[in-house]
C-alpha positions in Angstrom: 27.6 -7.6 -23.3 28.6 -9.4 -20.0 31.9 -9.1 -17.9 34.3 -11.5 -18.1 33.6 -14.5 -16.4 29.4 -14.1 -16.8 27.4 -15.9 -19.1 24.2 -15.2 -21.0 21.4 -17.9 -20.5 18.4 -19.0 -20.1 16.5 -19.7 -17.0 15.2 -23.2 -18.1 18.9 -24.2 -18.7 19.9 -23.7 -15.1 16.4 -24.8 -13.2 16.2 -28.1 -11.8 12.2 -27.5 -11.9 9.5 -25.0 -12.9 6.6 -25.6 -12.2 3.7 -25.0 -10.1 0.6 -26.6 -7.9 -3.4 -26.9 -7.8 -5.9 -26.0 -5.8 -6.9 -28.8 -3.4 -10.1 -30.8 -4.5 -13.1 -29.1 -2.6 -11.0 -25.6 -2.5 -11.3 -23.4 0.6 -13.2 -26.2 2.3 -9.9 -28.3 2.6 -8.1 -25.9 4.3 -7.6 -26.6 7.4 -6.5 -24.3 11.1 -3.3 -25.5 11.3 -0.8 -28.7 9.3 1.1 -27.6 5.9 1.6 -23.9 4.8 -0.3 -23.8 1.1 1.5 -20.9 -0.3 -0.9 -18.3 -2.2 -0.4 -15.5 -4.8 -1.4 -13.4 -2.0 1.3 -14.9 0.3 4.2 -13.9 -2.4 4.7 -9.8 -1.7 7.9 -7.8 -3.8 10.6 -10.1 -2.2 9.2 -11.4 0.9 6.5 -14.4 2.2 3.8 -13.0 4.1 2.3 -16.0 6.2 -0.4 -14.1 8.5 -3.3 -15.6 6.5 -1.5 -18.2 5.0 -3.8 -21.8 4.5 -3.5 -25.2 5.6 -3.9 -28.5 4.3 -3.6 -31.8 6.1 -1.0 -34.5 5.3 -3.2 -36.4 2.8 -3.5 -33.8 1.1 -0.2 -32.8 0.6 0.9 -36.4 -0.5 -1.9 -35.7 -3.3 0.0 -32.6 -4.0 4.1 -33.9 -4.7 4.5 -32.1 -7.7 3.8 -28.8 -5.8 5.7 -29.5 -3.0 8.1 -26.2 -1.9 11.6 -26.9 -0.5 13.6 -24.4 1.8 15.1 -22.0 -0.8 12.9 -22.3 -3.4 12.0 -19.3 -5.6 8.5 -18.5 -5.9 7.0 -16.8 -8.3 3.4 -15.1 -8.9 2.1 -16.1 -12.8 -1.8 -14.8 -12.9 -3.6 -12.2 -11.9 -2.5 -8.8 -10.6 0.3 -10.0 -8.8 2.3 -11.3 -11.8 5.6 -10.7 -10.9 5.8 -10.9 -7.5 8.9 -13.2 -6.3 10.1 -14.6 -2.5 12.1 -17.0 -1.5 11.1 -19.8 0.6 12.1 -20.2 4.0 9.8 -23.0 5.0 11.4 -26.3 5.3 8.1 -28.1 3.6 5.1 -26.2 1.8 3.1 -26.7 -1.1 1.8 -23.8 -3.5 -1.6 -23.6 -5.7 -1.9 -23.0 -9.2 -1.4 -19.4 -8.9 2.3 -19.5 -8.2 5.3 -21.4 -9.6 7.9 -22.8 -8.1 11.8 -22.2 -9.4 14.5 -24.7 -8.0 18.3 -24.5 -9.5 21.5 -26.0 -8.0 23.3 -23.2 -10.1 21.7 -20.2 -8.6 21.9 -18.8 -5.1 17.7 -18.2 -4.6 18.1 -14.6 -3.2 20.0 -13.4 -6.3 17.6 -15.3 -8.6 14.7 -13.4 -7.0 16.0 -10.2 -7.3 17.2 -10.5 -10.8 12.8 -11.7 -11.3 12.5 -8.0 -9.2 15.0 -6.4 -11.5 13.9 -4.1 -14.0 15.4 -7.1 -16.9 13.1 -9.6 -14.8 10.0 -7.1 -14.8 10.4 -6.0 -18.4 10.7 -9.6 -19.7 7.6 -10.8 -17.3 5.4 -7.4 -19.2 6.9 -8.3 -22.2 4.6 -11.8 -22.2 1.8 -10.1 -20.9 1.9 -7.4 -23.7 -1.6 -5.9 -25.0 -3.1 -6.5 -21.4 -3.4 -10.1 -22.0 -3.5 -10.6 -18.0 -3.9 -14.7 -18.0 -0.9 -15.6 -16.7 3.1 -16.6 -17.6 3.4 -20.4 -18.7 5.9 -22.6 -17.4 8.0 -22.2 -20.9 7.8 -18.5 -21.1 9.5 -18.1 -17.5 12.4 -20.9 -18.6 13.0 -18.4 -21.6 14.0 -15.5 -19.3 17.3 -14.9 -20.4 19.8 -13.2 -17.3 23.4 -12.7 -17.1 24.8 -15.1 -15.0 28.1 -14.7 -12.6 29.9 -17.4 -11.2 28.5 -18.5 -7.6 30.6 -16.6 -5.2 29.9 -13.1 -7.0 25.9 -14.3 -6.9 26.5 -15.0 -3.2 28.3 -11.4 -2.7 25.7 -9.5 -4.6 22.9 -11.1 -2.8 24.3 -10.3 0.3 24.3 -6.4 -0.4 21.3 -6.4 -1.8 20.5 -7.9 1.6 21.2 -5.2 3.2 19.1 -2.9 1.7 16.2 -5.4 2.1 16.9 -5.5 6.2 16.9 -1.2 5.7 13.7 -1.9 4.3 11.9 -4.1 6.4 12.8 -2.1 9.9 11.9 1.1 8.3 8.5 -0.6 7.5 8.3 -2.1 11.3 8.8 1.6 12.4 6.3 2.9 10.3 3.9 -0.1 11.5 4.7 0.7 14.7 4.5 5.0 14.4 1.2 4.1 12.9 0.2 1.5 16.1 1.0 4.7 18.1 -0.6 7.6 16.3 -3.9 5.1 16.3 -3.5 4.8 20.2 -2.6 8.4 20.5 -5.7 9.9 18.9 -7.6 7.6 20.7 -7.1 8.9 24.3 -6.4 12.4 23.3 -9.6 13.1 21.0 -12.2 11.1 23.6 -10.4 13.4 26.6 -9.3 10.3 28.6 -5.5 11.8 27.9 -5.4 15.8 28.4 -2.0 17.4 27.5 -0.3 20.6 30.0 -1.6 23.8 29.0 0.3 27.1 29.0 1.2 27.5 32.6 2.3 23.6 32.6 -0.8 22.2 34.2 -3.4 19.5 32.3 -6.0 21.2 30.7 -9.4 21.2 32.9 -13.1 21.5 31.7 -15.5 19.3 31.0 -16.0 18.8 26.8 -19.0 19.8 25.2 -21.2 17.4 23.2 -22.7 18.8 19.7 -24.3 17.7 17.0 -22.5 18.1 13.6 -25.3 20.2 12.8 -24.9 22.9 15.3 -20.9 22.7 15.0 -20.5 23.5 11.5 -22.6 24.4 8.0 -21.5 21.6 5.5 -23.0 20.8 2.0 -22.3 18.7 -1.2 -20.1 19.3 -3.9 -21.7 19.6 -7.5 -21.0 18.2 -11.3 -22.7 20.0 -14.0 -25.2 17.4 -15.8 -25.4 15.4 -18.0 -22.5 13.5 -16.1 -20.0 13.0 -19.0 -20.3 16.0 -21.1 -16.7 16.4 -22.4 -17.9 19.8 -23.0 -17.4 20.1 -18.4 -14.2 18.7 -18.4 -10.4 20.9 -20.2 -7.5 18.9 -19.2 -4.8 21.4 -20.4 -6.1 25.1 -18.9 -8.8 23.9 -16.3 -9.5 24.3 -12.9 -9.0 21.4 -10.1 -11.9 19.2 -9.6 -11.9 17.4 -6.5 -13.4 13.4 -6.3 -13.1 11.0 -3.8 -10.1 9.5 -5.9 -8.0 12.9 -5.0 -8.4 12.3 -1.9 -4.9 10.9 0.0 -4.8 9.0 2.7 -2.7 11.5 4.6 -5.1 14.1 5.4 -3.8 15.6 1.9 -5.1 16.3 -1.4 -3.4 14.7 -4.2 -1.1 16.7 -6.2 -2.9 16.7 -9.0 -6.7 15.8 -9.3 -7.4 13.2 -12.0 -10.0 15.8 -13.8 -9.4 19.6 -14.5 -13.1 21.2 -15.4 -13.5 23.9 -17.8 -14.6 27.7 -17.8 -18.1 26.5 -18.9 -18.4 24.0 -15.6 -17.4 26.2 -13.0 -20.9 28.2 -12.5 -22.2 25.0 -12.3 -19.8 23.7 -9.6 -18.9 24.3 -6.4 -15.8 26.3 -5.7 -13.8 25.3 -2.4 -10.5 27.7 -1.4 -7.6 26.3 0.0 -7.5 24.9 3.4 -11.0 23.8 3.6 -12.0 20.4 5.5 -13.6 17.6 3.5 -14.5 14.4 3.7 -15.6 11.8 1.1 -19.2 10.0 1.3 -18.9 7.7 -1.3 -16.9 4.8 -2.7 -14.0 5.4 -0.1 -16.3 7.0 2.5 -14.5 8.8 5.4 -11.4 9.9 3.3 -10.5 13.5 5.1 -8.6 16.1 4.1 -7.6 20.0 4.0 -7.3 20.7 0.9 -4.0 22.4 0.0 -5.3 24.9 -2.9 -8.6 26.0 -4.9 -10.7 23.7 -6.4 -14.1 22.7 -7.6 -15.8 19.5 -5.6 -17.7 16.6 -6.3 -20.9 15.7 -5.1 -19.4 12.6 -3.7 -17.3 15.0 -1.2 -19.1 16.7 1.8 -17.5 20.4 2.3 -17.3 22.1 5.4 -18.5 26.1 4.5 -17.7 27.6 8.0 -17.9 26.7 11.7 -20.6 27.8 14.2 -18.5 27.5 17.0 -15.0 28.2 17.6 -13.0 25.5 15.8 -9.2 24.7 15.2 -9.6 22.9 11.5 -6.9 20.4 12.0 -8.1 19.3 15.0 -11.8 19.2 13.8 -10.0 17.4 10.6 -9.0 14.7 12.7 -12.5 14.0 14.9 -14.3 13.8 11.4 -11.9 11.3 10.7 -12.1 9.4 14.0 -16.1 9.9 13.6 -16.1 8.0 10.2 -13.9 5.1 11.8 -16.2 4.3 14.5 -19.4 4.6 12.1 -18.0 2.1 10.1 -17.4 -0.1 12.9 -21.5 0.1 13.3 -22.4 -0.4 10.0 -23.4 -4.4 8.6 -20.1 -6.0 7.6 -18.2 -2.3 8.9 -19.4 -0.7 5.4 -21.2 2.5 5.1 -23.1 2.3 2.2 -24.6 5.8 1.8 -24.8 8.3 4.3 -28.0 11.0 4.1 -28.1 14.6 5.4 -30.5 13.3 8.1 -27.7 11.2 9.2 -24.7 13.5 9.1 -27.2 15.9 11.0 -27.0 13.6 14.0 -23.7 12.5 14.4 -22.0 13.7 17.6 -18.7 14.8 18.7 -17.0 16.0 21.9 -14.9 19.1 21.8 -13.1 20.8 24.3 -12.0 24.6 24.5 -10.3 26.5 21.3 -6.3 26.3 23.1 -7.0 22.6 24.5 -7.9 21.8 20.4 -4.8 23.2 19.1 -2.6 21.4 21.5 -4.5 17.9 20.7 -4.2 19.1 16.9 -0.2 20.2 17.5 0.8 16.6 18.6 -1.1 14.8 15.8 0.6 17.1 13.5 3.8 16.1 15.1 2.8 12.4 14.9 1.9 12.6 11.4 5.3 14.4 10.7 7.8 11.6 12.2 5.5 9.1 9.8 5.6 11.1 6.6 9.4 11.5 7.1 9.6 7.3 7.6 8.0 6.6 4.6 10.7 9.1 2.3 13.4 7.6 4.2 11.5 4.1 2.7 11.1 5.7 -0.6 14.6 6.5 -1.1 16.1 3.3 0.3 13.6 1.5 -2.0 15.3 3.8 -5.0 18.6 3.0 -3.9 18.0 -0.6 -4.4 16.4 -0.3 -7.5 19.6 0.6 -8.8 21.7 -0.7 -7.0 20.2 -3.8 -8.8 20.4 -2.3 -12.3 24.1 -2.1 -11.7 25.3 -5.1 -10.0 22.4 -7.8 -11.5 23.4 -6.6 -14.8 27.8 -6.8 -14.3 28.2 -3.2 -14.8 29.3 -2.6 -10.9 31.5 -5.7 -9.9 31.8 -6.7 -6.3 34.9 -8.4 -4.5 34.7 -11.7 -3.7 37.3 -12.7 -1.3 39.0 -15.8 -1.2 36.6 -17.3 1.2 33.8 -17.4 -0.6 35.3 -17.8 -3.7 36.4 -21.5 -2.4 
């Protein structure tokens, strides 16, 4: 059922072209520094162009390339890989794309509500729909003119794309702010956990002392998590009653546990793991390797975690939380290619850090807390804005929330 007014159709009966591009003969070696944007699969994000490592290719090449040349207002569309689904709209006045993303032109569709009905959850489920039993290989040219999608005359597409708008500009300066919290927390910990920054103490004065330089080794006793062997018993592992089971997958990138670890271990496992309680530091050494966090209740650890038992010398734990972080970042900035690979006892042994007294620690770890805060509290405000236009969408992309169209745009 559509309001009066809509229709029901297909996409192939209102597009003036689908159809995508190749990749230029000699492949990356044709691109080129600068000349004509070659628009990716990893260039087409949920509803926006991202051009920062966009390729080049010179003008022979695009006149090789007509048939994949991208007008201003084009809708582009991602048909292989993991990105299926992914849609933009052009705002370059000349591009071409590769053979990883297809290009939608219509004279009977405003491109902004076109790409968010492809976003809507009727776009999405169609797009899955093709792609049922994992079959990944990508959406052919006659599959995306079958998408059906209820169609409103041109003034009410104009109107809904224009709110819809306005969630998206919500969006994208919520995710500059969180860019730019981020910029500053980075900058932040830099001069206050080196001591070039020092924050007032008490009495209103900048903390003074030099900071002492120790060896991981005589700082804290640390050790490995365990997994009873053989690896892959399913006698280890009791997904309904068990006990958490922390691996470097549970690890958040917020200095958090998830919610939920992905295995629960069972009353035979636990003598032959390693129990942590709640608040303890930890940082992954493999796979992901300098993931921290504090963990937020009991649980049994992996021997891809490193644990921190207890501290030798005075110690606030956020604050040593975050150094063991910083520590990892610059290690990785040594390492061949900035991976580390593996990192032995030996190694961890001789890793140094600066600290400075017990109260100038839990200042330094108050304002990262703080920091931290303002960003987790951007990115629910971005959460909920991106709910909001979720369905919004489902209501005005599918008629059952009309819009006013004024006279104006009506003519």
């Amino acid at each position: 059922m559509v309001p009066n007014g809509w229709e029901w159709t297909n996409l192939g009966k209102l597009a003036n072209k689908v159809g995508s591009g190749v990749t230029p003969k000699g492949g990356s070696n044709s691109y080129k520094s600068f000349g004509i944007p070659l628009i990716r699969s990893q260039n087409v994000l949920w509803g926006t162009l991202d051009l920062q490592d966009v390729a080049f290719i010179d003008d022979v090449q695009h006149e090789k390339m007509k048939s994949s040349i991208v007008c201003k207002g084009d809708v582009l569309l991602n048909i292989t890989g993991a990105s299926i689904g992914r849609a933009a709209v052009s705002n370059l006045d000349v591009a071409n794309v590769n053979q990883h993303v297809c290009i939608i032109r219509s004279g009977r569709l405003v491109p902004e509500f076109l790409r968010d009905f492809l976003l809507s959850f009727n776009g999405q489920k169609q797009i899955e729909q093709f792609q049922a039993g994992g079959n990944r290989q990508g959406l052919n040219f006659e599959q995306i003119k079958s998408f059906k999608l209820p169609l409103p005359p041109l003034p009410e597409q104009r109107k809904i794309a224009e709110i819809l708008s306005t969630w998206d500009k919500a969006i994208s300066t919520t995710e500059r702010l969180i860019d730019n919290s981020k910029q500053q927390k980075k900058a932040l910990m830099q001069q206050l956990l080196t001591g070039k920054k020092r924050l007032l103490d008490e009495s209103g004065t900048p903390f003074q002392g030099e900071w002492e330089e120790i060896t991981l080794e005589k700082l804290a006793k640390y050790r490995r998590g365990s997994f009873p062997q053989p690896y892959g018993n399913p006698e280890w592992v009791d997904e309904v009653n068990g006990y958490p089971f922390i691996q470097v997958y549970d690890i958040d990138k917020n200095m958090k546990l998830k919610p939920d670890t992905k295995i629960k271990i069972s009353d035979a496992a636990i003598d032959r793991s390693v129990f942590i309680p709640k608040e303890t530091v930890i940082v992954s050494l493999q796979g992901s390797i300098g993931r921290v966090a504090i963990t937020q209740y009991d649980a049994y650890v992996d021997r891809t975690v490193l644990l921190f038992q207890e501290f030798i010398v005075p110690m606030d734990k956020v604050f040593f939380a975050f150094i063991i972080q910083e520590l990892f970042e610059i290690e990785k900035t040594k390492a061949p290619g900035g991976t580390i690979k593996t990192i032995t006892k030996e190694v961890l042994s001789n890793f140094k850090v600066y600290i400075p007294s017990y109260n100038e620690q839990q200042k330094i770890a108050s304002v990262l807390i703080n920091a931290d805060q303002e960003i987790e509290l951007l990115e629910q405000q971005l959460a909920d804005l991106k709910q909001e236009k979720k369905a919004l969408m489902q209501q005005l992309l599918t008629g059952k929330r009309r819009v006013k169209v004024d006279d104006e745009a009506a003519a």
